[in-house]
C-alpha positions as a Markdown table, in Angstrom:
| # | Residue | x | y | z |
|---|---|---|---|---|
| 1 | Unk | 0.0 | 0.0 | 0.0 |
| 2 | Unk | 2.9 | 2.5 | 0.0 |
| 3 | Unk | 3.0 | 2.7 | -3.9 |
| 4 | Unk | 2.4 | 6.0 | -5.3 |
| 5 | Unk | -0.4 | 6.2 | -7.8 |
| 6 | Unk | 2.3 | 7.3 | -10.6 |
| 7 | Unk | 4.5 | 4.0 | -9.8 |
| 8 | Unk | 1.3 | 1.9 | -10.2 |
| 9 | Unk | 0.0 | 3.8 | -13.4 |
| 10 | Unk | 3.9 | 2.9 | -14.4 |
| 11 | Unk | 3.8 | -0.6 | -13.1 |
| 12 | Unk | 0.5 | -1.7 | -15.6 |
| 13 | Unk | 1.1 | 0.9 | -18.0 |
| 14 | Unk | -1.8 | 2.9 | -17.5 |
| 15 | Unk | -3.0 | 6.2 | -18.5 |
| 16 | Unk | -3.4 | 8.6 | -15.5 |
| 17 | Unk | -7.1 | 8.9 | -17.4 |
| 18 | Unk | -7.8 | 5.3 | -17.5 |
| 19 | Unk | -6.8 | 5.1 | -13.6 |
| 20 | Unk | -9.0 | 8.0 | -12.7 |
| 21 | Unk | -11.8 | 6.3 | -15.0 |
| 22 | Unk | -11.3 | 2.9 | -13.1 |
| 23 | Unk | -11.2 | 4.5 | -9.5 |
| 24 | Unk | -14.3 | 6.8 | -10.0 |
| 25 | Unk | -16.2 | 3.5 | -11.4 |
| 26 | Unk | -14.9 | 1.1 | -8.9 |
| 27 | Unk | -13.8 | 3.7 | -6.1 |
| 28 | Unk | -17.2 | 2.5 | -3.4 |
| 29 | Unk | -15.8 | -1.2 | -4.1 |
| 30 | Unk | -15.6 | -1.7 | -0.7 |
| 31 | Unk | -18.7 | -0.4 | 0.1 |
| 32 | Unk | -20.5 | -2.6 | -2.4 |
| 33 | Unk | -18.2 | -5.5 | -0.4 |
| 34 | Unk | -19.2 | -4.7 | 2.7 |
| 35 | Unk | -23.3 | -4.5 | 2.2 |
| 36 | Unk | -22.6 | -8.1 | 0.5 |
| 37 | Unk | -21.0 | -9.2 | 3.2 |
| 38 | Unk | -24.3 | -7.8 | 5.6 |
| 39 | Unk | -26.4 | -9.6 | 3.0 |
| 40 | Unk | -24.5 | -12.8 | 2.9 |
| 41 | Unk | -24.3 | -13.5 | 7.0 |
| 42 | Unk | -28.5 | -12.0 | 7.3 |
| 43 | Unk | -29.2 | -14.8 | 4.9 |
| 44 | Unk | -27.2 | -17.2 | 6.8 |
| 45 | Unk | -29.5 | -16.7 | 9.4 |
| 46 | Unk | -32.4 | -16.6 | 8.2 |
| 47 | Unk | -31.9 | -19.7 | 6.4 |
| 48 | Unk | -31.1 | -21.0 | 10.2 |
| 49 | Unk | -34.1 | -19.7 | 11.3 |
| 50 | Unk | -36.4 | -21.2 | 8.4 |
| 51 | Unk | -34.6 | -24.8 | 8.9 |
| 52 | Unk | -35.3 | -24.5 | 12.6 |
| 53 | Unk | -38.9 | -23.3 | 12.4 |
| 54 | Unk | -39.7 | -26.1 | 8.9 |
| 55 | Unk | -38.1 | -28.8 | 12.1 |
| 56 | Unk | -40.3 | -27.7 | 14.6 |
| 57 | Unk | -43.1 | -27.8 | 12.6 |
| 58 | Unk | -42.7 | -31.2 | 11.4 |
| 59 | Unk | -42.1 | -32.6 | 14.9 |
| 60 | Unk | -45.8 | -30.9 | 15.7 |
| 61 | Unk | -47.1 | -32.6 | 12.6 |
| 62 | Unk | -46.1 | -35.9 | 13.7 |
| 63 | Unk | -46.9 | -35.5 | 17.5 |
| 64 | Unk | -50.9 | -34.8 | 16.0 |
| 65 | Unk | -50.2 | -38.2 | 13.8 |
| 66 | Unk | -49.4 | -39.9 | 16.9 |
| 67 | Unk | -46.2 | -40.8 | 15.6 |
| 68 | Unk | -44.2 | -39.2 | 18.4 |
C-alpha cells in the first residue's frame, strides 16, 4: 500500500485517465463488499431460522399423527 499512484500507473502501464476512470467506477468497491457481506451473513441466518422453524413444525405434525 505504500505505492504511489504514478509508480502503479507505471507498473501496468496505464493512462493517469484510464486510472481516474477505473477509481471513479470502482472507487465505493468496498462499500459494495461490505453490504454483500451484511447480505450474505442476514441470509445465513435466516436460512437457520427457516430450517429451525420447517423442524419444529414437522415434529408438531407428527406428534398430531401420533407418531411421536
Amino acid at each position: 500500500m505504500g505505492e504511489s499512484v504514478s509508480d502503479l500507473r507505471r507498473e501496468y502501464s496505464m493512462s493517469q485517465a484510464t486510472f481516474y476512470k477505473w477509481r471513479f467506477k470502482y472507487g465505493d468497491a468496498d462499500v459494495i463488499v461490505k453490504r454483500l457481506k451484511e447480505l450474505e451473513s442476514e441470509n445465513a441466518r435466516l436460512k437457520k431460522m427457516y430450517a429451525e422453524e420447517r423442524l419444529t413444525s414437522q415434529i408438531r405434525l407428527e406428534a398430531l399423527e401420533g407418531k411421536f
